[in-house]
Structure formats: structure tokens, C-alpha cells
C-alpha positions in Angstrom: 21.6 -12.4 -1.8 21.2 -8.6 -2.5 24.6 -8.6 -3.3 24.5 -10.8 -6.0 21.6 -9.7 -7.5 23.2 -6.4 -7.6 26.0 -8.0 -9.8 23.8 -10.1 -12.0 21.9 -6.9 -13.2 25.1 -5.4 -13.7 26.0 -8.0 -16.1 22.9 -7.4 -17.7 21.3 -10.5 -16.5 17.4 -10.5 -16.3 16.4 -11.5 -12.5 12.6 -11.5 -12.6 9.8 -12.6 -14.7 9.5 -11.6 -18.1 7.5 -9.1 -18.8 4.7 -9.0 -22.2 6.8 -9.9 -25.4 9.4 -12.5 -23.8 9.5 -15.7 -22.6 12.0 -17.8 -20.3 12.8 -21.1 -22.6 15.6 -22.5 -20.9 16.6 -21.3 -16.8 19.8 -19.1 -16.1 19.6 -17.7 -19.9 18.3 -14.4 -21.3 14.6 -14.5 -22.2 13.5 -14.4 -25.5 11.1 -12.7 -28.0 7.2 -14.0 -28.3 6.4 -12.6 -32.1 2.9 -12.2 -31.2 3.1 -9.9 -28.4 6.2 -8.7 -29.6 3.6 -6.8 -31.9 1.6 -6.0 -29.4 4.1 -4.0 -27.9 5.4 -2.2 -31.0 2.1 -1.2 -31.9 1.7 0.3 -27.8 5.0 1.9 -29.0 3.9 3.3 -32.3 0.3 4.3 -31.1 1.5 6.4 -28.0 4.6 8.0 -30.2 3.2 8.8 -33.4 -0.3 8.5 -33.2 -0.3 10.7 -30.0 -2.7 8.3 -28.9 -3.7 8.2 -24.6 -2.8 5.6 -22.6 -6.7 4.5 -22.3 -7.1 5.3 -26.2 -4.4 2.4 -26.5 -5.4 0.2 -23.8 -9.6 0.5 -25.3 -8.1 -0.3 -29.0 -6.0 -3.8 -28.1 -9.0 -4.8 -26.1 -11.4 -4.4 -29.0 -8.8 -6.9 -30.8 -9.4 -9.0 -27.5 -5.7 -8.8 -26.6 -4.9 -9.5 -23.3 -1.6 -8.8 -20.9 1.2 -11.1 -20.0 -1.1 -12.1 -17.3 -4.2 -13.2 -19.7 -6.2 -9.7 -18.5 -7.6 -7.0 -20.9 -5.6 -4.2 -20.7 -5.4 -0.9 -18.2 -4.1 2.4 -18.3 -1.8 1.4 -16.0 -0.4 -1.7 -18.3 -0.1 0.3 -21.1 1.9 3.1 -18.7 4.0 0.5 -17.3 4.8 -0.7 -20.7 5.9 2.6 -22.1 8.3 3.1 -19.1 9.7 -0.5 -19.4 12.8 -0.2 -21.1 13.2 -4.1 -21.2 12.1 -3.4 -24.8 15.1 -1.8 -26.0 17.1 -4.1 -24.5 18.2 -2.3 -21.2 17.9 -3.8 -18.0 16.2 -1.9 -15.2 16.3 -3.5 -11.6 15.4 -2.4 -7.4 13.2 0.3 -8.8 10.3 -1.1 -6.2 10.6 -1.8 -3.4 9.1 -5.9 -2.8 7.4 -5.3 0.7 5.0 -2.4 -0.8 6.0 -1.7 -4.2 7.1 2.2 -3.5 9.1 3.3 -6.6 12.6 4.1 -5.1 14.6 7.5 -6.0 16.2 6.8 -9.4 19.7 7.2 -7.6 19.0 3.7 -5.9 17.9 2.0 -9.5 20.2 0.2 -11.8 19.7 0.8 -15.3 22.7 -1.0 -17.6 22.5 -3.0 -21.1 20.7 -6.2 -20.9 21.5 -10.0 -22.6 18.0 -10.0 -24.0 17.7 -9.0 -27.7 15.3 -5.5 -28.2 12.0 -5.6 -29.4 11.9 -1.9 -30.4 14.7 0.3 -31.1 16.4 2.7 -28.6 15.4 6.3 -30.5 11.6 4.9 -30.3 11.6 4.5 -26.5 13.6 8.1 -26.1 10.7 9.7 -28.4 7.9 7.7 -26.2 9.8 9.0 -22.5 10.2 12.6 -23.9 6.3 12.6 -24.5 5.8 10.8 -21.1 7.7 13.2 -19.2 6.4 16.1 -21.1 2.6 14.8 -19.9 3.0 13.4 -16.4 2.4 15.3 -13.3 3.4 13.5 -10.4 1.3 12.2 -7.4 -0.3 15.0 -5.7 -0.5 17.6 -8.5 -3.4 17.6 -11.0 -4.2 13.7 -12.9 -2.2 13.4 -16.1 -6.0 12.3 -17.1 -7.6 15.9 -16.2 -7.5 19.0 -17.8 -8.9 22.7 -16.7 -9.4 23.5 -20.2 -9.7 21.8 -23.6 -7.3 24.4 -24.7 -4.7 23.2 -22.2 -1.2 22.0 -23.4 -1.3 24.2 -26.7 -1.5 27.4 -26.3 2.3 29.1 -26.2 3.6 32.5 -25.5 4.3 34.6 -28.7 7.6 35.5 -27.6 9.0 33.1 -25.1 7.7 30.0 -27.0 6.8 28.8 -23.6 3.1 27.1 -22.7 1.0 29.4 -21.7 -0.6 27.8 -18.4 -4.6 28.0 -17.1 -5.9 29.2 -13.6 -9.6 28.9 -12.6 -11.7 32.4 -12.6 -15.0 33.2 -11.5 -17.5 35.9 -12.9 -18.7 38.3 -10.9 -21.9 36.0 -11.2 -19.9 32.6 -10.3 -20.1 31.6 -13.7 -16.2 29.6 -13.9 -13.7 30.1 -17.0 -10.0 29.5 -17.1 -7.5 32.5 -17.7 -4.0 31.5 -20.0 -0.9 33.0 -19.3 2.9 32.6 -19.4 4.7 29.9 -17.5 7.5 31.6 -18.3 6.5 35.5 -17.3 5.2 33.7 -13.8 9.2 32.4 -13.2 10.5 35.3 -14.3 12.1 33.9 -17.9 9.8 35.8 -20.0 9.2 39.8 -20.2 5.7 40.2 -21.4 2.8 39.1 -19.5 1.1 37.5 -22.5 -2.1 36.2 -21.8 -6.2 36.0 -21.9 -9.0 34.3 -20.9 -11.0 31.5 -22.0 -14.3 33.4 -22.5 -12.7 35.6 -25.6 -9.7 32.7 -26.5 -12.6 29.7 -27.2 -14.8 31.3 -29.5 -11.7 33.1 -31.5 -10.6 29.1 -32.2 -13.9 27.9 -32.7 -14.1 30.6 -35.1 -10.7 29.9 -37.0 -11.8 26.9 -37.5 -15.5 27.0 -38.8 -13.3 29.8 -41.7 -10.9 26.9 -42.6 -13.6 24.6 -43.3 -16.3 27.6 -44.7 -13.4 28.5 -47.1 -11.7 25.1 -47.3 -8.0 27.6 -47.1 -5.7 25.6 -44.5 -2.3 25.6 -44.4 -0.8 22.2 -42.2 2.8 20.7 -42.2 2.6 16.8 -43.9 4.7 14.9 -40.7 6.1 11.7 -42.3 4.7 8.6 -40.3 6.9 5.9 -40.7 5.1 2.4 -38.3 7.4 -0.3 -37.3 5.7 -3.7 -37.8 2.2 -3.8 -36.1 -1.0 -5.7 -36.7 -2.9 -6.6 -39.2 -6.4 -5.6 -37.6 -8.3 -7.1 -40.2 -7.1 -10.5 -39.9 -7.0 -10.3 -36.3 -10.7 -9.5 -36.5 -11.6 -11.6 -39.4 -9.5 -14.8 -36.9 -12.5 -13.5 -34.0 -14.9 -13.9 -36.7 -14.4 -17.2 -37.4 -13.7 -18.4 -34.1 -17.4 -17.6 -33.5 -18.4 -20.1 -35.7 -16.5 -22.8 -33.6 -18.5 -21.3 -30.7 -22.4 -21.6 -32.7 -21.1 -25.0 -33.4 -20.3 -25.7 -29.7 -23.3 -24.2 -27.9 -25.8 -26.0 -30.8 -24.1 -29.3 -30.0 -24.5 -28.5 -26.0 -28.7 -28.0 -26.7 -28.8 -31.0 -28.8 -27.1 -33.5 -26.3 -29.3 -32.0 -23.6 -26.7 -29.9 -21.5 -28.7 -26.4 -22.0 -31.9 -25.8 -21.8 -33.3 -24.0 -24.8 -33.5 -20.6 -23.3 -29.7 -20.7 -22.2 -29.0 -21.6 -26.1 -30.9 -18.5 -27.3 -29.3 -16.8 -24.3 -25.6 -17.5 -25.7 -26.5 -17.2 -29.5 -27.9 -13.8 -29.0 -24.6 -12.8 -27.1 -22.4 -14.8 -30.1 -24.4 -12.5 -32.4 -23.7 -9.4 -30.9 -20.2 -10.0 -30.8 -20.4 -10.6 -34.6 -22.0 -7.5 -35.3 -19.5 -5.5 -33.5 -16.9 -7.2 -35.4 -18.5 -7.0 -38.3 -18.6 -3.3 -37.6 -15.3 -2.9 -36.6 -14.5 -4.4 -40.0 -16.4 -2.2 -42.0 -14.5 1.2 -40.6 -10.7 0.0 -41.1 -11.7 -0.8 -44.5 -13.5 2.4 -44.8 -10.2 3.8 -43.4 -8.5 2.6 -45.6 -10.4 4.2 -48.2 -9.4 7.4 -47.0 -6.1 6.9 -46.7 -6.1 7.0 -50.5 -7.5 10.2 -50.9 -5.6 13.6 -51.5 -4.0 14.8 -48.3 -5.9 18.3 -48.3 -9.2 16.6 -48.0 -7.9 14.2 -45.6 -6.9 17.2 -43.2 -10.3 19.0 -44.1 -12.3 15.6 -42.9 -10.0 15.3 -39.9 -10.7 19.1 -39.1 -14.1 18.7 -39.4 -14.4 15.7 -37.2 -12.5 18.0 -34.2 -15.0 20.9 -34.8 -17.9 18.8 -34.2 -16.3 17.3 -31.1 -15.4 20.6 -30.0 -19.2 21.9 -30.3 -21.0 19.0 -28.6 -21.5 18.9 -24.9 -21.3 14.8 -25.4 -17.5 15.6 -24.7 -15.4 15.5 -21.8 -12.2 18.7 -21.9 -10.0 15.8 -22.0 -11.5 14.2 -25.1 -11.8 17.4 -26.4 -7.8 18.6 -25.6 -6.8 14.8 -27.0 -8.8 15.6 -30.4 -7.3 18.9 -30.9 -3.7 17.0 -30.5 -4.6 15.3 -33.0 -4.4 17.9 -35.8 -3.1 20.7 -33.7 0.7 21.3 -32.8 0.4 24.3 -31.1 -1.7 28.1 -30.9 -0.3 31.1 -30.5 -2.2 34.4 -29.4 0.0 37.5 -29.7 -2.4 40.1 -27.6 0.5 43.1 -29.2 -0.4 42.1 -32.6 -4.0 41.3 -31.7 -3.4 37.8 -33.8 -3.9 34.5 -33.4 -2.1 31.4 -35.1 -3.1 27.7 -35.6 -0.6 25.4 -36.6 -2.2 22.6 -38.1 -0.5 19.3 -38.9 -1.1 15.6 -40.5 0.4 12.5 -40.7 1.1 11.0 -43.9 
């Protein structure tokens, strides 16, 4: 039986159940594309490659659509993770990477990884760009959580003259006061000469500071990245479709009171929960299209407004470091701090 399975994925021949985005329609041939997830997983694709977007940031904006897996569940982390790595979607075949007794990823040596029969729902460069960026994030089981972070800072800072990421360690103060201390991943191997680096105490306010000049003096320099989406949703019909839907549901739940099914208080129970799924529609609603306002507006303010909204992040204890490093990726490619030089560098950025 292994055997043959062995030779069926060799051939390219998908072996187990489709995952979000096909569909078996007839048995012993390929599966094929579902256009509506299809988008879902394109936008997954778009949001965590482009965007720069988390795996929860991803999986909390398709449930606010009220999306839902191959399996009819609001998405996870995980789902969205597994996704990413699934590269069913550029029309490979992957097969024995778990094993079925208790699902333990085997070494990659033992997996089987060949061009499928299925046609691709996203292209092969998009799924390279979306593994590099996986594999330049995840720390494996045992080290420190891809979802944790010793400093908001972490990730961004790089050596002046290795280019390499400068990397935190936990301090304490002589008064047991914590802070993290940056220095050269590279220096630490050996691969870099200078021991570049400095502590969190001196390197936070210096970029709290940059920033506050950029938006006192409205002076920023930023490289315009071209974002170029693949076919994704239209959120404001998909929201718009909700909307409406909830009108089917009023109808249903006044009909259910008047033929004497619910009681009067589990009517005004259910149309107080209908209408505060309408307002948060209705909200939603009312910032894409504000969005969209924006998106018209010179690209100099739009980086100024999207600078601003960091800063006040950054400032507020309302924030977790991980929200806080995830913001800064947002307009932030990388930092330099040459200690030599006594300089420091912010390279701003912005999609079009």
C-alpha cells in the first residue's frame, strides 16, 4: 500500500483530502479550484507577503468577513500557518510529511515534494516570497515563540558594517530594573569585526525621538515599494452580503415571536444581538471606505499619517512589544546605529 502511494505522489497524483480552495468532483481525478476560497487563499497569500501582515492579523481579518476553513471553523493561527506552507497552491504535490499515528512532521529527507495534476491557485514566485519571510521569522520548537519578542525593536536593528541583525539579550540594572542590550549576530559567530552594539535604555528614546522630528518637521525621506495584489476580495460587498443577510434573520426571529415559538424576551434577546452585529458591520463599512479615501491622497501625507499612527502605538502602554515590533514593520525596513559615527538611520518605506 505504501508502495503505491509512494508512486501515485510521484506522478503527481493528489492522495488525501483537499485542502481550502479545491474540491474532489469526480474520484481518481485531480481536484479542482473552488473560486470562492480560491480567494480566500490569495488574499492569505497577498496579506502575509506584501502586507507583512501576522499570521493572527490574517486569521482576525477573514473572521471579521465571517470566513471560515475547509472544515466550516473561523480561522487560527495555525490554519493560516498551515496554509502558507501548503504548497498545494502552486501546484506542487507534498506527501508523508506527518506521520498518521501522531502527526510528527518527518525530516524533509523522508518527504516527497514533485509537481502535482492539480491546476495552481497562486503562482510559484508568490509562495517562494511567502517561505523566505516564513523561514526568516520562525524559530523552531524549543527556542523563543515566533509570537514573542524581547524588544519592540527586535528584527530591525542591523550592524553598520556587517549588515547583519543586531540580536537582544536581557539586562538587569543594578536596581533590577530589566532592559535588553543589541549587538551583532555576526561579531558573536565571529563573521563580523566590530562589536557594534547598545542598549535599549539609550537606543528607544533616540527612535522615539527620530520619529517625533519627522513628524515635528514633516522632513521624511521613505522608498515608494510598488504593491502589485493578485485578485482578492471585495470587502465591501462581502460585508454589504452580511448586511443583508441580517435582514433575512429580523424577518425570521419576528415570524418565530408571532407564531408563538419565542417568548418575547428571547425575541428582544436575539434582535439586540442582530443589531450589534449590524453596527459592527456598519462600522467596519465605514473604515474601508474611509480607507479608501486615503488611498487617494498624496503619498507623503499618507506616510506622515501612517508614521504617526506607529508613534502613538509606540507611546502607549495599551501595547504588547509584539504589536508594537509588527507596527514598526509596517513602515520600517530596517535601523541602523553606527556607535563610530555616533549616527543613527531609519529607513522608512510605503506601499503604493
Amino acid at each position: 500500500v505504501y508502495r503505491g502511494m509512494k508512486e501515485n505522489a510521484l506522478r503527481g497524483a493528489y492522495q488525501a483530502r483537499p485542502p481550502l480552495g479545491y474540491k474532489v468532483v469526480e474520484h481518481g481525478k485531480p481536484p479542482v479550484i473552488v473560486p470562492e476560497e480560491a480567494k480566500i487563499v490569495r488574499t492569505i497569500f497577498e496579506k502575509y507577503t506584501n502586507e507583512g501582515l501576522s499570521f493572527f492579523d490574517i486569521a482576525r481579518y477573514l473572521n471579521s468577513l465571517g470566513l471560515k476553513t475547509s472544515h466550516g471553523k473561523p480561522f487560527e493561527r495555525r490554519s493560516v500557518e498551515y496554509i502558507i506552507q501548503n504548497p498545494s497552491y502552486c501546484g506542487m504535490i507534498r506527501w508523508n510529511r506527518t506521520e498518521n499515528s501522531t502527526n510528527r512532521i518527518k525530516d524533509k529527507d523522508e518527504w516527497i515534494v514533485t509537481e502535482g495534476q492539480q491546476p495552481a491557485i497562486i503562482s510559484k514566485e508568490l509562495f517562494e516570497s511567502a517561505q523566505k519571510r516564513f523561514k526568516a521569522t520562525y524559530k523552531p520548537v524549543g527556542k523563543r515563540p515566533s509570537s514573542t519578542y524581547k524588544h519592540w525593536l527586535s528584527g530591525l536593528l542591523k550592524c553598520p558594517d556587517c549588515g547583519r541583525t543586531l540580536t537582544s539579550t536581557t539586562m538587569k540594572r543594578v536596581n533590577g530594573e530589566k532592559y535588553s542590550y543589541f549587538s551583532c549576530y555576526g561579531y558573536s559567530k565571529g563573521k563580523c569585526k566590530k562589536p557594534n552594539g547598545i542598549s535599549s535604555l539609550v537606543l528607544e528614546k533616540e527612535v522615539l525621538a527620530s520619529i517625533k522630528e519627522v513628524l515635528d518637521t514633516k522632513d521624511i525621506v521613505y522608498e515608494l515599494r510598488e504593491y502589485q495584489p493578485t485578485e482578492q476580495f471585495d470587502e465591501r460587498k462581502a460585508i454589504t452580503e452580511q448586511l443583508e443577510s441580517l435582514t433575512g434573520k429580523e424577518e425570521r426571529i419576528k415570524a418565530s415571536y408571532r407564531e408563538g415559538i419565542d417568548t418575547l424576551e428571547e425575541y428582544k434577546a436575539n434582535k439586540a444581538i442582530i443589531q450589534k452585529e449590524r453596527e459592527s458591520l456598519e462600522q467596519q463599512l465605514k473604515e474601508l471606505k474611509k480607507a479608501a479615501h486615503k488611498s487617494d491622497q498624496d503619498p507623503a501625507d499618507a506616510m506622515l499619517q501612517k508614521v504617526r499612527s506607529v508613534y502613538d502605538i509606540l507611546i502607549s502602554n495599551n501595547y504588547t512589544y509584539v504589536q508594537k515590533n509588527e507596527a514598526l514593520k509596517q513602515i520600517i525596513d530596517k535601523i541602523i546605529y553606527d556607535r563610530k559615527n555616533d549616527s543613527l538611520k531609519i529607513y522608512f518605506f510605503l506601499y503604493r
